[in-house]
C-alpha positions as CSV (number, residue, x, y, z in Angstrom):
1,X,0.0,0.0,0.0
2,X,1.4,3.0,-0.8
3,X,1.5,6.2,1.6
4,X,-1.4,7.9,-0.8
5,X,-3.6,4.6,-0.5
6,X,-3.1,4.5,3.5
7,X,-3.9,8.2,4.3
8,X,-6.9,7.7,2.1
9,X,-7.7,4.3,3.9
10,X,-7.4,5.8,7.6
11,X,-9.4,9.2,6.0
12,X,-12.4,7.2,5.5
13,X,-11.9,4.5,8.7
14,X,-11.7,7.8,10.3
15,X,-15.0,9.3,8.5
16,X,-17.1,6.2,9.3
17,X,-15.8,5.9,12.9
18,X,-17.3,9.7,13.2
19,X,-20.4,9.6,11.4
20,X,-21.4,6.1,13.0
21,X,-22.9,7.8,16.3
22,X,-22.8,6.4,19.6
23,X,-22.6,2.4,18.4
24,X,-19.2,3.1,17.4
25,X,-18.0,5.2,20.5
26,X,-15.8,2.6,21.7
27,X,-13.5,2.2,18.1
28,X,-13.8,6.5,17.8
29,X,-12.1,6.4,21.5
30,X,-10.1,4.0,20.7
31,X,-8.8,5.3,17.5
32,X,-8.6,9.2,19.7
33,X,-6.7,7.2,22.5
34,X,-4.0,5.7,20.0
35,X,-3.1,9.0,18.4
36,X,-3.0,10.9,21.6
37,X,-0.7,8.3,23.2
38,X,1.2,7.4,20.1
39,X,2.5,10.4,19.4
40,X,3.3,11.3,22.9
41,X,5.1,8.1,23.5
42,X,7.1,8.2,19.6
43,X,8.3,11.6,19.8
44,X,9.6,10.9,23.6
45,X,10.9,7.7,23.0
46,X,12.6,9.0,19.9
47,X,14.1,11.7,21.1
48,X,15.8,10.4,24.2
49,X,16.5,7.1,22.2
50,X,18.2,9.2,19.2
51,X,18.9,12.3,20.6
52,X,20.3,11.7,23.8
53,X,21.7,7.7,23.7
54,X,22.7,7.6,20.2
55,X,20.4,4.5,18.6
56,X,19.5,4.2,15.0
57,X,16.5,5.3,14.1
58,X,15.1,3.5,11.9
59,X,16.0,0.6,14.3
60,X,13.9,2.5,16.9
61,X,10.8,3.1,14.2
62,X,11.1,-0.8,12.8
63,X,11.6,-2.4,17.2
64,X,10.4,0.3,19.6
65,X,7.4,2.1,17.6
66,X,6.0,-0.3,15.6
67,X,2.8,-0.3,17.2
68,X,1.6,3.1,15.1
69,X,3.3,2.5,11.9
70,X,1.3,3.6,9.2
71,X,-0.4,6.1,11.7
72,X,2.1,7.9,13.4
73,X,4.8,10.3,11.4
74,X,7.6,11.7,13.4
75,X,10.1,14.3,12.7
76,X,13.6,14.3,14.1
77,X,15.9,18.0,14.4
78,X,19.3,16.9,15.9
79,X,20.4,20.5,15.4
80,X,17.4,22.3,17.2
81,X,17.2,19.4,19.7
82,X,13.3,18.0,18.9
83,X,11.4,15.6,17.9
84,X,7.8,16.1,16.7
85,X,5.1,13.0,15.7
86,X,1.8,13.7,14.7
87,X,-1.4,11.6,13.4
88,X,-4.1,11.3,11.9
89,X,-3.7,14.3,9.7
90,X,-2.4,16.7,12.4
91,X,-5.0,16.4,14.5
92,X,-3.0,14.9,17.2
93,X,0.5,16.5,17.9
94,X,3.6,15.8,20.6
95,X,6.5,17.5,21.2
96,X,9.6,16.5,23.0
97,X,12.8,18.0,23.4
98,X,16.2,17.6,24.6
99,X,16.3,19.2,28.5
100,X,20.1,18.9,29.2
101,X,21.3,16.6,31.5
102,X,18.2,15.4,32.2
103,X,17.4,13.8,28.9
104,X,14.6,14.8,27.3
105,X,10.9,15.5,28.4
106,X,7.7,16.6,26.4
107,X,7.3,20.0,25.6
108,X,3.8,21.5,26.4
109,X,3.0,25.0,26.4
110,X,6.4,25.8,24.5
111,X,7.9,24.4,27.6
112,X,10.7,23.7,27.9
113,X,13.1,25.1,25.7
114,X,15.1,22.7,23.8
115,X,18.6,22.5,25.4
116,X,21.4,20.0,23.8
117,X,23.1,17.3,25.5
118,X,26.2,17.8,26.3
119,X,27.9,14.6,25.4
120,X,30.6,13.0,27.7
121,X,33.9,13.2,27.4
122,X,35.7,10.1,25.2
123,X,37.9,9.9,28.7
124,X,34.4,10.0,31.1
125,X,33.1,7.1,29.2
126,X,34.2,3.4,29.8
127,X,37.1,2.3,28.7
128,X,36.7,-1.0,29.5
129,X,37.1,-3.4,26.2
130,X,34.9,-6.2,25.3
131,X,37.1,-9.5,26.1
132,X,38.1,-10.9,29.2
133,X,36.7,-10.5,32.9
134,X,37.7,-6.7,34.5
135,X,37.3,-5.5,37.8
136,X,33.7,-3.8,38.2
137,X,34.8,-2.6,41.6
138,X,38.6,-1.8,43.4
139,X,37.6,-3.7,46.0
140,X,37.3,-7.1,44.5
141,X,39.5,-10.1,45.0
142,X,43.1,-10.1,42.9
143,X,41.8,-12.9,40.5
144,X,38.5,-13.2,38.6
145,X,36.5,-16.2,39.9
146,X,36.3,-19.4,38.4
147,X,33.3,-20.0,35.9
148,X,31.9,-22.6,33.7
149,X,33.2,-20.5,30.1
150,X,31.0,-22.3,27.7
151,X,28.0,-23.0,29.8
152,X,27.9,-18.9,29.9
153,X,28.5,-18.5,26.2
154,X,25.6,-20.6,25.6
155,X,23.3,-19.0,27.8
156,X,24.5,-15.7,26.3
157,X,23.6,-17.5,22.5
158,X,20.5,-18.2,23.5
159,X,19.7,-15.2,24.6
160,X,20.4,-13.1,22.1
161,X,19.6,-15.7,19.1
162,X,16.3,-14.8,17.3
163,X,14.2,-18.6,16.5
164,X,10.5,-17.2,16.9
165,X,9.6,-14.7,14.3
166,X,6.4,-14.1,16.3
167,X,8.1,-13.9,20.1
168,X,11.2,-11.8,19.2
169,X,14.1,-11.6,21.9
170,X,15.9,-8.3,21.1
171,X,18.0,-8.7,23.9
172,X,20.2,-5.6,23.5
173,X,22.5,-6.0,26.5
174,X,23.8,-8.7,28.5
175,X,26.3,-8.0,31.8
176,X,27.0,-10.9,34.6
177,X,29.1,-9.9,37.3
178,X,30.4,-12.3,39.8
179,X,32.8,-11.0,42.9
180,X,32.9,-8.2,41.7
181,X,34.2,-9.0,38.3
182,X,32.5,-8.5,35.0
183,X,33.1,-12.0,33.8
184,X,30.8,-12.0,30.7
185,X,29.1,-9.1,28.3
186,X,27.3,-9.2,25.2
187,X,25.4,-7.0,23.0
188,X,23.5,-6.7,19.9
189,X,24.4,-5.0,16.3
190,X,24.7,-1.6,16.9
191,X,24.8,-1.6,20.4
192,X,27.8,0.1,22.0
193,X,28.7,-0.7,25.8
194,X,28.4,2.8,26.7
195,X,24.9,3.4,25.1
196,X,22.5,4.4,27.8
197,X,19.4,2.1,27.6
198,X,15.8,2.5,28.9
199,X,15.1,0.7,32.8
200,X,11.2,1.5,32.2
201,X,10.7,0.3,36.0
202,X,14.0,-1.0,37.2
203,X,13.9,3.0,37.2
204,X,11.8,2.4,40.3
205,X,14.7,1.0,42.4
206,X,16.4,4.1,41.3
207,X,14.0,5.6,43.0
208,X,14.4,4.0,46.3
209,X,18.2,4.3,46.5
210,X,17.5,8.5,46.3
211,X,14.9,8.1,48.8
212,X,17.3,6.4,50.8
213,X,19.9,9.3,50.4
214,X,17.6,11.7,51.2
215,X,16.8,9.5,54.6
216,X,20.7,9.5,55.0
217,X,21.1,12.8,55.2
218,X,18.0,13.6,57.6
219,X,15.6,15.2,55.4
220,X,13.3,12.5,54.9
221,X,11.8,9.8,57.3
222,X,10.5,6.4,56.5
223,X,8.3,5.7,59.1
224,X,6.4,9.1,59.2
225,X,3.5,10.4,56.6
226,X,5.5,13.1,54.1
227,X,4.4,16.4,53.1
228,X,1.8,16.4,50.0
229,X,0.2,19.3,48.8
230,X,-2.8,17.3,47.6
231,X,-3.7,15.7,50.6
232,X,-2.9,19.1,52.9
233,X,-6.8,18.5,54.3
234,X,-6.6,18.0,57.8
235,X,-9.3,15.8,57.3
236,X,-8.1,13.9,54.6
237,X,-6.9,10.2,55.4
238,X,-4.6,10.7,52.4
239,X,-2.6,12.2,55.0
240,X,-1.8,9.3,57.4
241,X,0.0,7.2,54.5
242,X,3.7,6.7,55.7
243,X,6.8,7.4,53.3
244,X,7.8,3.2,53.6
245,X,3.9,2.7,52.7
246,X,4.5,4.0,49.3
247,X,8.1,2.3,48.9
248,X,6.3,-0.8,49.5
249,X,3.0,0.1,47.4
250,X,1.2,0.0,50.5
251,X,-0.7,3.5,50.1
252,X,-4.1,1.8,49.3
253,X,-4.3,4.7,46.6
254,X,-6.1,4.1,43.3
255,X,-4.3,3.3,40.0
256,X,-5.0,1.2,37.4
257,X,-1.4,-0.1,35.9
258,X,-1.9,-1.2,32.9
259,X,0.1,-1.2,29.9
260,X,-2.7,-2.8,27.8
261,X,-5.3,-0.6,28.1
262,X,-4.6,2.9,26.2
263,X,-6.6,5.0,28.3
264,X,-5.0,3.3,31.9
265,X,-3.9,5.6,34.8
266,X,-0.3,4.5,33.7
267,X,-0.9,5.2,30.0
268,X,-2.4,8.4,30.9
269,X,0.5,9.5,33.2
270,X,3.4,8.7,31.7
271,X,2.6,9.8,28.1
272,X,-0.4,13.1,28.6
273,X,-0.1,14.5,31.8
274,X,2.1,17.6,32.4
275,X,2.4,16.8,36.6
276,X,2.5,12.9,36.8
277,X,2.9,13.0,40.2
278,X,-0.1,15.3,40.7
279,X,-2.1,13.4,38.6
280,X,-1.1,10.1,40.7
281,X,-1.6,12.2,44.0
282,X,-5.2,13.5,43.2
283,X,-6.5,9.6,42.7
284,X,-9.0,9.0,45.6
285,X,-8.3,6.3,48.8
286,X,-10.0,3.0,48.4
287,X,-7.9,1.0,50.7
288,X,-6.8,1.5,54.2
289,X,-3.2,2.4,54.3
290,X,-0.7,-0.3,54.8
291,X,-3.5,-2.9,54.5
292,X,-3.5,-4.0,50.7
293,X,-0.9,-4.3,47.9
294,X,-1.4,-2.9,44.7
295,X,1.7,-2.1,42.2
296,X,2.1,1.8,41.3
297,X,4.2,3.6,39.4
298,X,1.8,7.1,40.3
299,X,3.2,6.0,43.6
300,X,6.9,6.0,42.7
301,X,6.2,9.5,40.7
302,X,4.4,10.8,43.9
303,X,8.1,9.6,46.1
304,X,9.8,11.7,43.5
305,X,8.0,14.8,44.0
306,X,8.6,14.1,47.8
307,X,12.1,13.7,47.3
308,X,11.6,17.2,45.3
309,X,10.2,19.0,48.0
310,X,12.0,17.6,50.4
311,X,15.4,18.8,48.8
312,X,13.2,22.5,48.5
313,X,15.4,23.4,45.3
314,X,15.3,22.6,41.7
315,X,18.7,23.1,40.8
316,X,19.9,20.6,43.8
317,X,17.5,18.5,43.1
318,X,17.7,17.7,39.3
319,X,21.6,17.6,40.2
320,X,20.6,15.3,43.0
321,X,20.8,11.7,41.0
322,X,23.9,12.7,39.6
323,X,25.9,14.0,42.9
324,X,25.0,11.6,45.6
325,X,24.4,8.3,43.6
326,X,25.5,8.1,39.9
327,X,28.9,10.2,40.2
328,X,29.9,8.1,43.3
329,X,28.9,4.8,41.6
330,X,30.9,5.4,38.4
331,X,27.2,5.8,36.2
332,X,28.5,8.2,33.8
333,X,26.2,7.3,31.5
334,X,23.2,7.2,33.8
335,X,20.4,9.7,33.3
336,X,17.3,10.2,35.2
337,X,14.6,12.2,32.9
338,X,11.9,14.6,34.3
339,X,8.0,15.9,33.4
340,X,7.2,18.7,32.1
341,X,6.6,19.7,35.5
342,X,10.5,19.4,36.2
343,X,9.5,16.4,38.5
344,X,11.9,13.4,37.7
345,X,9.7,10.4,36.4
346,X,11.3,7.5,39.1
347,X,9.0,5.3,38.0
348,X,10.2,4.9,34.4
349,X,13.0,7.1,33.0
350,X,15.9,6.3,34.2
351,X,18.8,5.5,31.5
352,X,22.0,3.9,31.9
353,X,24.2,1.5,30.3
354,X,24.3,-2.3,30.8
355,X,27.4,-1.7,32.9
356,X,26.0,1.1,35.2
357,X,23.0,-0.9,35.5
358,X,25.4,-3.8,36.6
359,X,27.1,-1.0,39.1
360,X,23.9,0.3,41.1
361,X,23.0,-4.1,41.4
362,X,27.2,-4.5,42.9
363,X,25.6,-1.1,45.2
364,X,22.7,-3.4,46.7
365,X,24.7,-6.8,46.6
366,X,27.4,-5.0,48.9
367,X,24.3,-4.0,51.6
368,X,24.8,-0.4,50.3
369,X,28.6,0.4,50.7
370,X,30.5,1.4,47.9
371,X,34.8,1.7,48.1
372,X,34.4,0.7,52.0
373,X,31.9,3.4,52.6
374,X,28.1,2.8,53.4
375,X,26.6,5.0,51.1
376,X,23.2,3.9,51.9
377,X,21.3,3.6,55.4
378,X,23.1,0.6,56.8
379,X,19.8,-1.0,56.9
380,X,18.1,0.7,53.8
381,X,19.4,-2.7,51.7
382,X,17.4,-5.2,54.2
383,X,14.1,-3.0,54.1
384,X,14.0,-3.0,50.5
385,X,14.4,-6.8,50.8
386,X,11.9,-7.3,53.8
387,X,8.4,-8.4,51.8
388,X,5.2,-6.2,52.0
389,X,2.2,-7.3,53.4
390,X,-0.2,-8.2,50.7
391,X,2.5,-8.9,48.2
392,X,2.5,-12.6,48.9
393,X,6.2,-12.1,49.4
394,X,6.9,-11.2,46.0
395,X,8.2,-7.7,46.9
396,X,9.4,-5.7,49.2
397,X,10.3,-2.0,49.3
398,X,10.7,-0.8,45.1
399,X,12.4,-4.5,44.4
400,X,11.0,-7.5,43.8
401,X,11.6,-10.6,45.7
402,X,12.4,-14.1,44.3
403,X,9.5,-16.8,45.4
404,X,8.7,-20.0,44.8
405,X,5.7,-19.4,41.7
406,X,7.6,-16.5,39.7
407,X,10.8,-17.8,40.2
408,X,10.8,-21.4,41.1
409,X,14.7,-22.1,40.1
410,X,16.2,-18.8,41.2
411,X,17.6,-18.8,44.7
412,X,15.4,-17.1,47.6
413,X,17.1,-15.4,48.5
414,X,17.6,-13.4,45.4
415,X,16.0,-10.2,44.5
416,X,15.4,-8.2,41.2
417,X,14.6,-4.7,39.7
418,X,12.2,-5.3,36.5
419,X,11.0,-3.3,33.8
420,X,8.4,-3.4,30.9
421,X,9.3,-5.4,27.9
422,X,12.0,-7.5,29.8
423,X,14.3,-5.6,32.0
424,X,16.2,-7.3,34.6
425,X,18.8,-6.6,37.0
426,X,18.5,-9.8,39.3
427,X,20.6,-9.9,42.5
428,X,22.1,-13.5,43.6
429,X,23.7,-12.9,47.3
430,X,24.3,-16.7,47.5
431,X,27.2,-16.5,44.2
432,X,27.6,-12.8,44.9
433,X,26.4,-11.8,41.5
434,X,24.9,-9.3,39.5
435,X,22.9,-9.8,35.7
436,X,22.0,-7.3,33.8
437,X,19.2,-8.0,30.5
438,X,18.2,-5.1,28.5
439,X,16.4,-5.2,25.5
440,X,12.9,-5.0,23.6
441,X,10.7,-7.9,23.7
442,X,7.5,-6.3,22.9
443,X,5.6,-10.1,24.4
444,X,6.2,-11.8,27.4
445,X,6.6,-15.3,25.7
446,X,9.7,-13.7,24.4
447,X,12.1,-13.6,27.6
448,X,11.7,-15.8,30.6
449,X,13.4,-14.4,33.6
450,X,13.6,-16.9,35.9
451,X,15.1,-19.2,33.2
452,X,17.7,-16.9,32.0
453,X,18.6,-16.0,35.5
454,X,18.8,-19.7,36.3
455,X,20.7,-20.5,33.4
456,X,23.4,-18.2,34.1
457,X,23.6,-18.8,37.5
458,X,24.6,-22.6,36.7
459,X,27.5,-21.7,35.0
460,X,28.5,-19.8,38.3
461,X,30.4,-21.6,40.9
């Protein structure tokens, strides 16, 4: 079909959707919700994708946007730092833009104004080849431990091989770290080590380690309700949920996360609303606090704006990833984007390498220390790992936890941050090892988690 034929073809499903009346509502909506999200969502995804991490395009339209091919068109400006996508006919517009060091965000308003990246150094990047094991931290022993070679290169085959045309891998980045050692890496075509990749909600344990910061240097407490301007009613019971309450998705707040349904709280915040965390804030009680479980990331985003307030200025605060967690970890390629409120999105954005992702995992095996020194709450790494009540101890505080029915082959005592379309960063304390899987598998049949962790972990000692 040629471009001609398909404008023509959406113009009249378009027409009939409109002129059908209320029996076609749902398709209309639908159709509405599509382009409003899909161009949101493309020129976003393009822009930090291209713009700031350095993919290929084209690879990004043909993996990461294929959904609304055919009825999204997007326009990339490297020079003025933008990316615009639009559909059906210009009726439905986005906007994002580079915003500095903090990646880029959507552009609403005419705000913000596009600001480049400034690109790293050559000599702030990793220099670390491709080849044999290296030392991940100073502190690890003088030798790299002893592993079963081509038990690992098979796993590491298999995960990147491509046999199922209709349940593609696309593993994009593969790190395993043992003692301290990176002692196997892989990556796909046009992947370079240092290329920032997305943690969609392995951004979430991002989130906890700032939160734990924050609680390290006094200006936060777990255990006591925080400061949020939407629930400043005396009255309201809004105002009783604890800081650890939303770390362990305990708030009993309403949210419907779901990545299926277009018009979803989750959809809705992360790709139309200027304040996600207000949005998430404003959603009404229907649990008791600290009664019932329900996974969040409006709760994460409502942490971040916390953390935000907490800090009581901007400047620190969008520097505040950067200085207390990234810089002392090494993550120079780590960036953690904002909304167009200036609120970062902890629930989602955060970017960083497969090697920075395998650094902030050595930052939780070690209990929180980092070069001899506890940079987080001596006990911040054991609440994270303590389960929630409701979560059928399946998570505890922004991590998941390893049980018998989602991960029947992984040890117990191992925990994971996960993210949409198979992120994993899966902590083993019983091999003292990190993994790190990044890609785009757009279905779950795709990449099995607790098989690939298992599978490396055999070839462990």
């Amino acid at each position: 079909m040629t471009k001609n034929q398909l404008r023509t073809a959406l113009f009249s499903a378009a027409a009939v959707t409109f002129s059908a009346g209320a029996a076609l509502e749902p398709p209309l909506q639908n159709l509405t919700n599509l382009a409003r999200a899909g161009t949101s969502f493309s020129a976003k995804q393009l822009c930090s994708g291209v713009l700031m991490a350095g993919m290929d395009p084209n690879r990004m339209l043909r993996e990461d946007l294929a959904a609304g091919q055919g009825l999204i068109q997007t326009r990339i400006e490297p020079g003025a730092g933008r990316v615009e996508a639009s559909a059906l006919f210009g009726l439905f517009r986005s906007e994002a833009v580079q915003n500095g060091e903090r990646g880029c965000t959507w552009r609403m308003n005419g705000q913000p104004s596009p600001r480049l990246f400034r690109q790293a150094s050559p000599g702030n990047r990793d220099p670390k080849p491709i080849g044999g094991p290296w030392r991940l931290v100073d502190m690890a022993p003088a030798e790299p431990p002893e592993i079963d070679r081509q038990a690992l290169n098979d796993v590491l085959d298999r995960a990147f091989e491509e046999n199922e045309p209709l349940a593609p891998k696309r593993t994009r980045a593969v790190v395993v770290v043992q003692d301290g050692w990176v002692i196997a890496e892989r990556y796909a075509q046009g992947i370079q080590p240092n290329m920032p990749l997305i943690g969609w909600s392995m951004s979430k344990s991002i989130t906890h380690a700032l939160i734990g910061l924050a609680v390290q240097k006094g200006i936060l407490d777990p255990d006591k309700p925080p400061s949020v301007p939407e629930w400043s009613d005396p009255e309201d019971p809004r105002r009783r949920i604890s800081l650890d309450q939303l770390l362990r998705m305990n708030s009993g707040l309403a949210f419907e996360e779901s990545t299926g349904d277009l018009n979803s709280d989750l959809v809705r915040m992360l790709t139309q609303e200027a304040d996600m965390a207000g949005f998430a804030a404003s959603q009404p009680l229907i649990k008791k606090p600290g009664k019932k479980w329900s996974y969040s990331s409006g709760t994460t985003n409502i942490l971040s704006r916390i953390l935000r307030h907490a800090i009581n200025d901007d400047q620190d605060y969008w520097a505040f990833p950067s200085k207390a967690l990234f810089a002392p970890l090494g993550m120079t390629t780590a960036v953690l984007e904002s909304d167009n409120s200036g609120t970062l999105v902890g629930s989602s954005l955060a970017w960083a390498s497969g090697r920075d992702w395998a650094r902030f995992g050595q930052l939780y095996l070690d209990q929180g220390r980092w070069k001899g020194k506890q940079l987080l709450p001596a006990n911040w790494v054991q609440r994270a790992r303590t389960a929630s009540r409701g979560s059928k101890k399946g998570y505890g505080a922004h991590w998941w936890l390893s049980r018998r029915k989602s991960r029947p082959d992984l040890p117990n005592n191992s925990f994971s941050a996960e993210g949409y379309q198979g992120q994993l960063l899966l902590i083993a304390p019983s091999q003292r090892a990190v993994i790190v899987r990044l890609g785009h598998t757009p279905n779950k049949a795709g990449f099995d988690a607790n098989a690939f962790g298992a599978d490396v972990l055999s070839a462990l000692r």
